[in-house]
C-alpha positions in Angstrom: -17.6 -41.3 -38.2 -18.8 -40.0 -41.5 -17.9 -41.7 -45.0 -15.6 -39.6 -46.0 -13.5 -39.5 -42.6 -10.7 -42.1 -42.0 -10.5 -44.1 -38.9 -7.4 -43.3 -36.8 -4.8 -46.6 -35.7 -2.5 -45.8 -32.6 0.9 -45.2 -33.3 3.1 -48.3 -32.4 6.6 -47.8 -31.2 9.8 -49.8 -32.0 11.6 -51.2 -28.6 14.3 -48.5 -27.9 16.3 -51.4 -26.2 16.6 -52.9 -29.9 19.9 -50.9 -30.6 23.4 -51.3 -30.5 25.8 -54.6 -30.8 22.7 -57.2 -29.4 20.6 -55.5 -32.2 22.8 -56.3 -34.6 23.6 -59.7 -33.3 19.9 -60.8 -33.6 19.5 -59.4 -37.0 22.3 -61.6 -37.9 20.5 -64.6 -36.3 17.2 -63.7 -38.1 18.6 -63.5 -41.3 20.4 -67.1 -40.7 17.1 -68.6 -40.1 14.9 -66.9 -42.5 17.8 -68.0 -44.9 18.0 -71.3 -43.5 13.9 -71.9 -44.1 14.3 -70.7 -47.6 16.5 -74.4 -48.3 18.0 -75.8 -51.3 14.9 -75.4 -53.2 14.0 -71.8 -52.4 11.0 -72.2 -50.0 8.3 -69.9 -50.1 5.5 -68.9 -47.1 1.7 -70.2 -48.6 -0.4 -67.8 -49.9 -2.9 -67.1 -46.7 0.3 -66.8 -44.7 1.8 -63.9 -47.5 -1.6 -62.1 -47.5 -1.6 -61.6 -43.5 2.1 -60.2 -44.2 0.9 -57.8 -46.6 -1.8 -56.9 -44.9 0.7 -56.0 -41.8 3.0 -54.2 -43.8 1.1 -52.7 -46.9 -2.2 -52.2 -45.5 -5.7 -52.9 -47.5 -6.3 -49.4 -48.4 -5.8 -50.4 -52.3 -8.3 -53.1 -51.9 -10.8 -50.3 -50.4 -10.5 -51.2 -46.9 -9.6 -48.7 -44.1 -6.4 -49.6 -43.0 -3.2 -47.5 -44.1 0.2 -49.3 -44.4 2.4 -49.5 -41.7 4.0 -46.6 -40.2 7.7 -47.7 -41.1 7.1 -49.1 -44.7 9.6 -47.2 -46.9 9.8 -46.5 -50.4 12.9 -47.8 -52.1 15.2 -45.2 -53.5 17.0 -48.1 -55.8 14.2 -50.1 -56.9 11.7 -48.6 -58.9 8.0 -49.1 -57.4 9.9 -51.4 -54.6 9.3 -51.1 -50.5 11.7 -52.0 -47.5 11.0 -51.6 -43.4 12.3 -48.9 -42.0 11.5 -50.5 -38.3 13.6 -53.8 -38.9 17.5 -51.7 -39.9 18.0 -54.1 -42.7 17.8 -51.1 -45.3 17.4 -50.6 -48.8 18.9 -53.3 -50.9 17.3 -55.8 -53.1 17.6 -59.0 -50.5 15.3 -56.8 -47.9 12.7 -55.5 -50.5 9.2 -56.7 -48.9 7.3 -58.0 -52.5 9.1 -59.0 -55.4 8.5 -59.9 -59.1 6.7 -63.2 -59.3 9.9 -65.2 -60.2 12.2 -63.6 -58.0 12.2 -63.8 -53.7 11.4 -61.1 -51.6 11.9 -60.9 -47.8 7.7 -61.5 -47.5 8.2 -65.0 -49.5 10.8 -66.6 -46.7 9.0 -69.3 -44.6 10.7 -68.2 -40.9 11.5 -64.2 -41.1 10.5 -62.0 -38.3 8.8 -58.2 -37.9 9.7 -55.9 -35.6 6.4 -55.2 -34.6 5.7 -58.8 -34.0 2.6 -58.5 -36.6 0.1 -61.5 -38.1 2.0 -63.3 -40.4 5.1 -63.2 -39.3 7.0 -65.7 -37.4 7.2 -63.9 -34.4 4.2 -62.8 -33.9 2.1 -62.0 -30.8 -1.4 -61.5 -30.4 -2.1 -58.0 -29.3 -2.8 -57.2 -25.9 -6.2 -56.4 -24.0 -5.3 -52.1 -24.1 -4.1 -52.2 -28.1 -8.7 -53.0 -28.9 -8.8 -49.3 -26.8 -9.8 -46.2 -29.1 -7.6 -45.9 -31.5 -6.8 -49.9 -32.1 -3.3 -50.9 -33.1 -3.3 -51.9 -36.6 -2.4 -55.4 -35.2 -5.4 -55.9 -33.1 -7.6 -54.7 -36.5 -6.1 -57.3 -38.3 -6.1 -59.8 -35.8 -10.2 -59.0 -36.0 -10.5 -58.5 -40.0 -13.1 -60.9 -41.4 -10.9 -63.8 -43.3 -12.7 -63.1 -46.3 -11.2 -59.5 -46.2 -7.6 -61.2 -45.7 -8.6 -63.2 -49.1 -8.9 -59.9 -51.0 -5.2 -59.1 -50.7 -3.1 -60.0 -53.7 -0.3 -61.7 -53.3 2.2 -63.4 -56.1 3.9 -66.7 -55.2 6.0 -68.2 -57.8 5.9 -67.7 -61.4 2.9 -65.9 -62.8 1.1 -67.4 -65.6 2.1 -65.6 -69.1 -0.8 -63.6 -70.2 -2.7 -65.3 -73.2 -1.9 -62.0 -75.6 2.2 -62.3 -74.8 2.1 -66.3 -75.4 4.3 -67.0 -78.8 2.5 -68.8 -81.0 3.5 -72.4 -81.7 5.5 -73.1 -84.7 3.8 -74.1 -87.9 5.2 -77.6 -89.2 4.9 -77.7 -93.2 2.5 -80.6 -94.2 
């Protein structure tokens, strides 16, 4: 493969038999636990955790790695810059947006929630099988097989972001 050509994932298909009134009933269920592990004190997932969810839905293209995001990652049409899974049927509303501000939660920050594609990171996941390392790998087995130190480079924002040094107010001055 030369430089310049990009490596090829298999296309990974959503369960057909995930339609219909059991569909819904489960996404129901999902949603109850994911907003059951969130608790009192809004919960988030730890930042190693996050970054393997990114990494599943966004991809590491940005931080010049090779793989794309996922197939069914959508761009919000009511939240400027925002994403939401196409795969999952949750749609696009501000509760289901994958990332999120810093001080605000987004569905990656819950401590139980559940991908359709059973990717790293999420609570459901399952290791990929012998036939997903065949020519072209599943994006799942490629991150299941990406060097931690690549996971490290994702970026990821949990909790409140420190307020830059240049937007910092400066203390009052007290008369002497």
């Amino acid at each position: 493969m030369s430089k310049n050509e990009k490596p090829e994932f298999r296309r990974v298909s959503v369960d057909p038999n995930q339609r219909g009134i059991k569909k819904k009933l489960s996404m129901v269920q999902s949603f109850a636990v994911a907003l059951a592990s969130r608790g009192i004190s809004n919960n988030k997932i730890n930042t190693p955790v996050k970054q393997l969810r990114v990494l599943s839905c966004f991809g590491n293209e940005p931080q010049g790695g090779i793989l794309p995001p996922c197939e069914y990652l959508l761009e919000s049409e009511t939240g400027e810059g925002m994403h939401y899974c196409g795969a999952c049927g949750c749609g696009d509303k501000k509760t289901t947006w994958l990332t999120q501000h810093a001080d605000e939660y987004s569905k990656l920050d819950y401590p139980k929630v559940a991908c359709t594609l059973q990717m790293p990171g999420f609570t459901n996941y399952v290791v990929s099988t012998p036939d997903e390392a065949e020519e072209p790998v599943t994006r799942k087995y490629y991150i299941e097989n990406l060097d931690y130190k690549e996971v490290q480079k994702t970026p990821v924002t949990i909790g409140m972001q420190p307020i830059p040094e240049e937007n910092k107010e400066e203390e009052p001055k007290t008369k002497e």
